[in-house]
C-alpha positions, 0 to 999 in steps of 0.5 A: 500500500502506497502511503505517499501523499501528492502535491499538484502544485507547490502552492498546494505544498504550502497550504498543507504546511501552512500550519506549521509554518504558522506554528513556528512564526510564532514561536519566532515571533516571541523570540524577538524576530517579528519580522520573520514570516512565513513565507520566510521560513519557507523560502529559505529551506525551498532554497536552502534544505529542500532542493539537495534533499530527495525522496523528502516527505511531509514528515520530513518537511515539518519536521525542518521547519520546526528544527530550523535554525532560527539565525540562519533564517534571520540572515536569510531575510536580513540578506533578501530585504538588503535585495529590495529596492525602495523608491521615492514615490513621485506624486503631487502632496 
């Protein structure tokens, strides 16, 4: 019997995963780091931890975003806001 749960989508992925993501965020949060969020958290194991892992199941999944090192995600965001580009918005006051 094939136990193994399919993904259509990685945003189906997300969804299903949300809850843990949602969990950890507020863990994160009362450590001092409100502004980290989910999506955070995500991107930096999907581009970190997910992409040289094989044969990865949901377990496994919620299993990284519960043990991930939070300073690494902090230099995570901290290293992609660094990345963002403001602009002065150029309108009548």
């Amino acid at each position: 019997m094939n136990n193994d749960i399919k993904f259509k989508s990685l945003q189906e992925l997300y969804t299903r995963i949300l809850p843990a993501l949602k969990s950890k965020t507020r863990e994160l949060h009362k450590k001092g780091y409100s502004y980290i969020h989910e999506e955070d958290i995500w991107n930096y194991l999907k581009n970190y931890k997910w992409t040289s892992s094989r044969a990865l199941d949901l377990g496994d999944m919620v299993n990284d975003i519960f043990t991930v090192n939070e300073k690494e995600v902090d230099q995570y965001v901290k290293e992609e806001i660094k990345n963002i580009h403001r602009v002065i918005k150029q309108g009548e006051i």
